[in-house]
C-alpha positions in Angstrom: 2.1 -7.2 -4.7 4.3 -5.7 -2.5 6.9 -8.7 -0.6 7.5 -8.2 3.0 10.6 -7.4 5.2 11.9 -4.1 3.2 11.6 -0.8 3.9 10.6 -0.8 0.3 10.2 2.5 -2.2 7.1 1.4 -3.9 5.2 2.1 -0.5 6.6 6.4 -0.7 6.4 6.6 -4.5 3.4 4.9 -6.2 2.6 6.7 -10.0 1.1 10.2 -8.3 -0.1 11.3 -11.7 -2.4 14.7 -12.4 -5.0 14.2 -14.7 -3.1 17.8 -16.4 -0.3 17.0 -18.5 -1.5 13.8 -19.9 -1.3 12.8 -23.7 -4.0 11.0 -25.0 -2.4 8.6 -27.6 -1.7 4.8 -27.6 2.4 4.6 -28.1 2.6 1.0 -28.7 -0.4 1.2 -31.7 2.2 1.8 -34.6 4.8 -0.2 -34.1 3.2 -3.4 -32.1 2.3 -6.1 -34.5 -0.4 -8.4 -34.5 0.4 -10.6 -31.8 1.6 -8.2 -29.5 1.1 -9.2 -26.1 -1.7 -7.6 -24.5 0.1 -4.3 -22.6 -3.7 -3.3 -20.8 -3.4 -6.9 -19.5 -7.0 -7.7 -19.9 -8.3 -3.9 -19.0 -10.3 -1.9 -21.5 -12.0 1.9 -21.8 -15.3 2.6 -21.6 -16.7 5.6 -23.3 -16.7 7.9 -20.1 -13.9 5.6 -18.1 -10.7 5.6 -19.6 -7.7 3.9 -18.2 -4.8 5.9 -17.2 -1.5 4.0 -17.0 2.0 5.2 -17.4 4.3 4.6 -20.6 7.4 3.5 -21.1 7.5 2.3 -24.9 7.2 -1.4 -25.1 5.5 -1.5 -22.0 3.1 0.0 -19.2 1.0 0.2 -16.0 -2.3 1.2 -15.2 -2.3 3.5 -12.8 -6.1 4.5 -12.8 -9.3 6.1 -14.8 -10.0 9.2 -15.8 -13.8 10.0 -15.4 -14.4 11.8 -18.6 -17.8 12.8 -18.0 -16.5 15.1 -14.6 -13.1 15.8 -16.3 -11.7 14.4 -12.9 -9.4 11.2 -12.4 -11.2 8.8 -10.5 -10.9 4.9 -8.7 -13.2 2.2 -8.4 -13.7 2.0 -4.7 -16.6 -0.1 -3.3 -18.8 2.1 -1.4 -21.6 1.7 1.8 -24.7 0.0 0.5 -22.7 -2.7 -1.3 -22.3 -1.1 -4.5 -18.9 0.6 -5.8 -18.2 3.6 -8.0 -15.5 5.4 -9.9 -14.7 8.0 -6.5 -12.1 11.4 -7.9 -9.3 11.9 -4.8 -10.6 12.8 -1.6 -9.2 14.0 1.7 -11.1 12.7 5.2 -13.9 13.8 7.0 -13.6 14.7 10.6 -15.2 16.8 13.3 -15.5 20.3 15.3 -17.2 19.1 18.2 -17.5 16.8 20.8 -20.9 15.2 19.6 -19.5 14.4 16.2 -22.1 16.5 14.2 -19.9 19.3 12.5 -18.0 17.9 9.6 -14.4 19.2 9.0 -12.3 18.3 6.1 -9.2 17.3 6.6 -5.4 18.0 5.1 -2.4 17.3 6.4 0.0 20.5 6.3 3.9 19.9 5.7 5.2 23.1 8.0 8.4 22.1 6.7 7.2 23.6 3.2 6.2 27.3 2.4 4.0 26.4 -0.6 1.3 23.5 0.5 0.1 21.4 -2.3 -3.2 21.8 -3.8 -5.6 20.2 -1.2 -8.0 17.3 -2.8 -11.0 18.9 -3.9 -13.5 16.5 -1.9 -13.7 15.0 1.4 -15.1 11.4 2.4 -16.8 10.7 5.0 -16.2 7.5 6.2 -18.9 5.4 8.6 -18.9 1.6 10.3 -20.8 -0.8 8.7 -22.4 -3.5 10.7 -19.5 -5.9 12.0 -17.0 -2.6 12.4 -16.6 -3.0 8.6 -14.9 0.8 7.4 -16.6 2.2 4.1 -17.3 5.7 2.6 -20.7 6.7 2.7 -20.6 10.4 2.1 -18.9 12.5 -0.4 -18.7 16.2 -0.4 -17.2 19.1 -2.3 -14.6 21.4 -0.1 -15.6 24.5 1.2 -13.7 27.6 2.4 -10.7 26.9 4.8 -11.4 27.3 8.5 -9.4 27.9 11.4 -8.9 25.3 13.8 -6.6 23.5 15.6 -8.6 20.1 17.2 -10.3 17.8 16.2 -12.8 14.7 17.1 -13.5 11.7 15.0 -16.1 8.3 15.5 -15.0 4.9 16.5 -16.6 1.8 15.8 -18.8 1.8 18.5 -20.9 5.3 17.5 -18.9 7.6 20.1 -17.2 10.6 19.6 -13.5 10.5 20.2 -11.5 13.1 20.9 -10.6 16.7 21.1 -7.3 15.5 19.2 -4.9 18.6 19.0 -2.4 19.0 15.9 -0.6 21.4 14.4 0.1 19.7 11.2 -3.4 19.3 9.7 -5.6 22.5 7.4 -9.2 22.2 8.2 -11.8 22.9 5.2 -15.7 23.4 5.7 -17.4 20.8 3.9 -19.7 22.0 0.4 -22.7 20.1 -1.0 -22.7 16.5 -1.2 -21.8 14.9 -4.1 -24.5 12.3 -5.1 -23.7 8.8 -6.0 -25.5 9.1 -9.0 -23.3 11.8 -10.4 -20.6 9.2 -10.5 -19.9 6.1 -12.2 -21.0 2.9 -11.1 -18.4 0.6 -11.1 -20.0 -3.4 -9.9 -17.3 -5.9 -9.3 -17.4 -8.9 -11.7 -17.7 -12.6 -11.0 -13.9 -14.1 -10.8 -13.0 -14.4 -14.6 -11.4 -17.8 -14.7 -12.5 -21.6 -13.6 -9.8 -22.7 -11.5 -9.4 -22.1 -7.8 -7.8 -18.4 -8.2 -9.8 -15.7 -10.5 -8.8 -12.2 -11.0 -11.6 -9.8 -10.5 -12.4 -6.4 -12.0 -14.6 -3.6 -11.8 -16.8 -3.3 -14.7 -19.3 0.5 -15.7 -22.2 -0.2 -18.2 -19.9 2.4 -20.1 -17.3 -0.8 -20.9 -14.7 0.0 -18.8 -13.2 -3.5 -17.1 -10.2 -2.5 -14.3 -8.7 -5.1 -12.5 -9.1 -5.0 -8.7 -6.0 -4.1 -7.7 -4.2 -7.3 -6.2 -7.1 -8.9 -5.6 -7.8 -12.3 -6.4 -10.8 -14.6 -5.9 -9.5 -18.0 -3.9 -12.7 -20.5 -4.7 -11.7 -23.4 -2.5 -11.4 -20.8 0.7 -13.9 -18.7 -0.5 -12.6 -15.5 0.5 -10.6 -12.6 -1.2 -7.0 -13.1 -1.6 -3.8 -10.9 -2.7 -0.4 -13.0 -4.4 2.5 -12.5 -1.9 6.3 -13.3 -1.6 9.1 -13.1 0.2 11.7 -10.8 -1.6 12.7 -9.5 -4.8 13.5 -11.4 -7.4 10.6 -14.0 -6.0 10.0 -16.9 -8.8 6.9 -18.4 -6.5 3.7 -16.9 -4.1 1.3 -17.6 -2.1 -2.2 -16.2 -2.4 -3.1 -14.9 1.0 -6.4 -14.5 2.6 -6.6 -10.5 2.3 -9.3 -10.3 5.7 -7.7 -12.0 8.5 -7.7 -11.7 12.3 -4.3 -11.6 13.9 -3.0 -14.9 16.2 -1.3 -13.0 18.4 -2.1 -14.7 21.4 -1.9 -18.3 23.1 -4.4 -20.3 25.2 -1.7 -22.6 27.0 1.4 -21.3 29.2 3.9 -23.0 26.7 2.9 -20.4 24.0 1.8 -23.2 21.5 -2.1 -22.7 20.6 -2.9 -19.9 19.0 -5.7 -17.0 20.2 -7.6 -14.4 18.6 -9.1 -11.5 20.2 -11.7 -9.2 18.2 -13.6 -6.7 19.9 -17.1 -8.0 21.4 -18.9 -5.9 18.9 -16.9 -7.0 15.6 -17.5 -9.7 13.2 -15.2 -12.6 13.5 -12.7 -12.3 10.3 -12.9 -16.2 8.4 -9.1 -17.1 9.2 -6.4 -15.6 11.2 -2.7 -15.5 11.1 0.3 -15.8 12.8 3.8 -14.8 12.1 7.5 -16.3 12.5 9.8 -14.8 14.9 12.2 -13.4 11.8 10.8 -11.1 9.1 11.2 -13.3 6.1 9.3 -16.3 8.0 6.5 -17.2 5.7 3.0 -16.3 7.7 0.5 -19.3 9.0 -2.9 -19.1 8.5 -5.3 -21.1 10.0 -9.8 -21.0 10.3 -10.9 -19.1 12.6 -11.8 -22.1 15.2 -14.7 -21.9 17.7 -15.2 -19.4 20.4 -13.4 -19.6 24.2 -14.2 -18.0 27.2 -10.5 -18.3 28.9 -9.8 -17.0 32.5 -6.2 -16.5 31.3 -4.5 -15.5 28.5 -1.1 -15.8 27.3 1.6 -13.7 25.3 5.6 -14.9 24.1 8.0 -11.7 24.7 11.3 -13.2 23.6 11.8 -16.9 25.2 9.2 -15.8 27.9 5.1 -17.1 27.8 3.4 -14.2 29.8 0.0 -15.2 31.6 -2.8 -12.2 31.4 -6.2 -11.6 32.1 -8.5 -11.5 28.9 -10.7 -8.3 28.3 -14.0 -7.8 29.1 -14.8 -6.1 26.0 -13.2 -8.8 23.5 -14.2 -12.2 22.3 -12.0 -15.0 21.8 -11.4 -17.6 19.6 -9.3 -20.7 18.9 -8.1 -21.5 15.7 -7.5 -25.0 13.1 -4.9 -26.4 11.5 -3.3 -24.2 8.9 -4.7 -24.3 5.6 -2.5 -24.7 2.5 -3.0 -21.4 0.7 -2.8 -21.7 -3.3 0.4 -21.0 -5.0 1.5 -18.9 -7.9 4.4 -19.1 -10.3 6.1 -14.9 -10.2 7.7 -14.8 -13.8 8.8 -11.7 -16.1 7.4 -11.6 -19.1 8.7 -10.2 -22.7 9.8 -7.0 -23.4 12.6 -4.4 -24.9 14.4 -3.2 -21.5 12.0 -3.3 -19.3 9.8 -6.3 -18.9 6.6 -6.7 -17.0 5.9 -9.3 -14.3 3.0 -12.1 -13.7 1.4 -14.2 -11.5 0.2 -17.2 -13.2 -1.5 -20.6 -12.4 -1.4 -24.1 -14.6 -5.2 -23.2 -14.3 -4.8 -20.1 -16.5 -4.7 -17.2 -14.2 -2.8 -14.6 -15.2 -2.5 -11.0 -13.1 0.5 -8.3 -13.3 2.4 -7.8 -10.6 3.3 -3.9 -9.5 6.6 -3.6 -10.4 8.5 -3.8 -14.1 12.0 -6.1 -14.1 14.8 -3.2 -15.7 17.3 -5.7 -17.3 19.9 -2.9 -17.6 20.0 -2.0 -13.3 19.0 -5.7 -13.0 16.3 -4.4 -10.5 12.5 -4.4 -10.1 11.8 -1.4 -10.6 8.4 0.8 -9.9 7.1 3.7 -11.8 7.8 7.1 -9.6 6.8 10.3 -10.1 9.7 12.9 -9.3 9.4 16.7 -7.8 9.7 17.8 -11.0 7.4 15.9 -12.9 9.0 13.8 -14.4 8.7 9.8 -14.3 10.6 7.1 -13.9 11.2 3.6 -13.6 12.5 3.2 -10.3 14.4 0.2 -9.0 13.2 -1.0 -5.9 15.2 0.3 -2.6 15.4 1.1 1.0 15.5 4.6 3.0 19.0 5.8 3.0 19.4 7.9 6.6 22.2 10.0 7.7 23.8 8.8 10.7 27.5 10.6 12.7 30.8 8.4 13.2 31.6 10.8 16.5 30.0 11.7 20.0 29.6 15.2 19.0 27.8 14.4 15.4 30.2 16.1 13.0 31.3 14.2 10.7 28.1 13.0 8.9 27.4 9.4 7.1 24.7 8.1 4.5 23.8 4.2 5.5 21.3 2.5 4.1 19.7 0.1 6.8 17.7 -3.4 6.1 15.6 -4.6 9.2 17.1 -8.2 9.8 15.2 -8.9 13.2 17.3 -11.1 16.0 20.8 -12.2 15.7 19.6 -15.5 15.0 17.6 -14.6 11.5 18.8 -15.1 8.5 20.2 -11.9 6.9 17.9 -10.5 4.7 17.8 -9.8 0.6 20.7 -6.9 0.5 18.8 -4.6 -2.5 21.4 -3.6 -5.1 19.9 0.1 -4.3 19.1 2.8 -1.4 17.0 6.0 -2.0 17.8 9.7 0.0 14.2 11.7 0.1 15.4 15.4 -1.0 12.5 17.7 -0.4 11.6 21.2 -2.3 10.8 23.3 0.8 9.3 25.6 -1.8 7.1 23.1 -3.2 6.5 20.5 -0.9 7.7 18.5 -3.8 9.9 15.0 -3.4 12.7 14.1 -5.2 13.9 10.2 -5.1 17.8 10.0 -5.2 18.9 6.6 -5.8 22.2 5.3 -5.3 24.2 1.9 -5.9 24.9 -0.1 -2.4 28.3 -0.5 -1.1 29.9 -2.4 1.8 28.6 -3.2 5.3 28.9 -0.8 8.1 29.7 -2.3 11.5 31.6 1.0 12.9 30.0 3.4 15.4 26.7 5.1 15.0 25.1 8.5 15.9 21.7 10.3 15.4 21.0 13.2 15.8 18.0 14.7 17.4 17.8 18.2 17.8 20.7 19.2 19.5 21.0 16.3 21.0 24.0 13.1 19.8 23.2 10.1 20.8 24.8 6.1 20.3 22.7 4.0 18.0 23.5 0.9 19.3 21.3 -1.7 17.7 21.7 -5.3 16.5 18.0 -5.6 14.6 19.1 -3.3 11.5 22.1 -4.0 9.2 23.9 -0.9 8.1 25.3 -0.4 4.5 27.5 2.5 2.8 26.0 3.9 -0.3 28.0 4.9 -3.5 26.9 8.2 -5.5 23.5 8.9 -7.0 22.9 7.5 -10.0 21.1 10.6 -12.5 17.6 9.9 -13.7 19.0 9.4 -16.9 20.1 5.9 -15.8 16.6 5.0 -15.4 13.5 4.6 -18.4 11.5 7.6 -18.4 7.6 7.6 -18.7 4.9 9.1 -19.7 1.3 9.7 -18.2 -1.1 8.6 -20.5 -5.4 8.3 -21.0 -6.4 5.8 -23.3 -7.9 7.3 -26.2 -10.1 4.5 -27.1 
């Protein structure tokens, strides 16, 4: 799971891996021996769903299924109707016209690039379920591109919104539709252990068995949960409700009982949460309580408890006391230079985390597909910008900068690492440049915007020099693999 707080690299780089260029062969087969961890981690092949996963040796992560039937990668993804099924990579469904009746597929165009990637070759279509609920219900093949520049799309309530005018999208005509039954069914299990918390995993009468990805089954609560933590480096988590409404308002003028608002025609989410005033406050949740009808509403801005008058279209809703969510021990487990991480219970769960711990950068680190195709192990990082020392922005400056919220937060994790995005204008490919952290900034700042210089003045962000970039070489290199078996 992905902590909070950090502008983090796993969220830009996640294992983008083509279903070309793949080996088929299981690296670890020859030289594990007999009691060998389990590297699939609980996940197994089926004859026409294989697992995908990235290599680095000793160890590796799934990174998806390849639907060998359709000769198309593919991911388990519940679907409208209840069931779920093994769905190849899709772009969105939107619309020509005002009465939302003319389907248009959707790309979004980099005009900063003068090659465009390979647009998906489907498009979803995506409808409300009853309660507002969002699922795909419609999947077609793409059709010829089409000229257009606007666009319309439905809201939750049936109407047509829009036109929406962008210059950064390509539009496709939408082909035949793509019948469920072409593709794998993919039914979610039952929660595979006995104790409050049981992973769950999609399961294809073929034999394939993926894990749902951080998703966990909380018993007591009854409800779907994902293990969070605070930073890097976490030894401890919290498995957190993964539907729940947000607190983000108060029923009294001293800001003190928390409100939920959720659109009149929506289905009341089981808990809601609240968060601290600094980013590494650990979040409250609470059951949803029973419904209000207030005359007056309140919001905190600062010190201040605001007073406002509730919407017409919104229901309301007080909340308990906070529950106590389960816990989980974070621990890294054996390996040669990289190790993998878990989440574990005393009542036997055991679920990988994302990222790998490299004991040689003594970072987590996150597979990451480069521009040029290769893979690496990544250490986790924040966005490195380029700021100006003078008025006239001249004399550039790389800092990396870690949100820290008010003066009176705690400073954050400082990441040993910052990452530069360098992008191939030819190929609309990214390159990830990582670079070792050096000492805090607390001189003048500039951006630029256009032509125009302006003063960055402030106080929420902590600034940090980077060093040089460390070569790919300095990092374990993967490889993109389908499970043979």
């Amino acid at each position: 799971m992905v902590p909070r707080g950090l502008a983090l690299l796993v969220g830009l780089v996640g294992p983008a891996l083509a279903g070309c260029g793949e080996v088929t062969a299981r690296p670890d087969a020859a030289v594990a021996p007999p009691d060998a961890p389990d590297l699939y981690e609980g996940a197994v092949s089926g004859t026409r769903l294989k697992l995908r996963y990235v290599d680095f040796g000793t160890v590796r992560t799934l990174a998806g299924v390849r639907d060998m039937q359709r000769n198309e990668d593919c991911t388990p993804t519940p679907w409208s109707g209840g069931k779920a099924y093994c769905v190849p990579q899709t772009g969105g469904v939107v619309y020509a016209n005002a009465t939302c009746s003319q389907r248009l597929g959707q790309v979004f165009h980099d005009s900063a690039c003068t090659t465009q990637k390979t647009p998906p070759a489907y498009f979803v279509e995506n409808q409300y379920l009853t309660g507002c609920e969002l699922a795909p219900a419609h999947l077609y093949a793409r059709g010829t591109k089409v000229a257009a520049t606007q666009y319309y799309f439905k809201s939750f309530d049936g109407s047509c919104a829009g036109p929406f005018i962008t210059s950064s999208s390509d539009y496709y005509a939408v082909g035949a539709e793509v019948a469920t039954t072409e593709l794998a069914e993919t039914p979610l299990s039952a929660p595979a252990t006995t104790g409050r918390l049981g992973q769950r995993f999609y399961e294809s009468a073929d034999g394939l068995r993926y894990p749902v990805a951080y998703r966990v089954h909380d018993a007591l609560l009854g409800v779907e949960c994902y293990p969070d933590y605070v930073s890097a480096g976490a030894t401890s988590g919290r498995c957190v409700p993964e539907d729940a409404a947000f607190a983000g308002d108060f029923r009294d003028a001293a800001c003190t009982l928390p409100a939920v608002s959720v659109n009149a025609g929506c289905t009341a989410a089981k808990f809601a949460v609240s968060f601290g005033a600094c980013p590494y406050d650990e979040e409250t949740y609470y059951p949803l309580g029973p419904k209000l009808t207030p005359t007056l509403l309140y919001y905190q801005s600062g010190a201040s408890c605001t007073s406002y008058t509730p919407t017409a279209g919104d229901s309301y809703y007080g909340v308990g006391a906070p529950v106590t969510l389960a816990t989980l021990t974070r621990s890294k487990g054996t390996g040669a230079r990289l190790e993998p991480i878990f989440f574990s219970t005393a009542e036997g769960l055991k679920t990988r985390d994302n990222p790998l711990y490299d004991e040689q950068l003594q970072a987590e680190c996150f597979p990451t597909t480069q521009a040029n195709g290769t893979i690496v192990c990544m250490p986790r990082a924040s966005s490195i910008s380029t700021f100006y020392t003078d008025a006239a922005c001249t004399a550039p400056l790389q800092l990396m900068g870690i949100y820290r919220g008010a003066a009176t937060c705690s400073p954050p994790p400082l990441p040993s690492y910052g990452y530069e995005t360098i992008k191939d204008t030819a190929t609309c490919g990214t390159t990830y440049a990582l670079h070792t952290v050096g000492q805090v900034y607390t001189g003048l700042r500039y951006r630029k915007s256009g032509t125009t210089c302006t003063a960055d003045t402030g106080t929420t962000t902590l600034y940090y020099r980077v060093n040089a970039t460390l070569p790919d070489t300095a990092m374990v290199a993967g490889t993109a693999v389908i499970d043979p078996q």
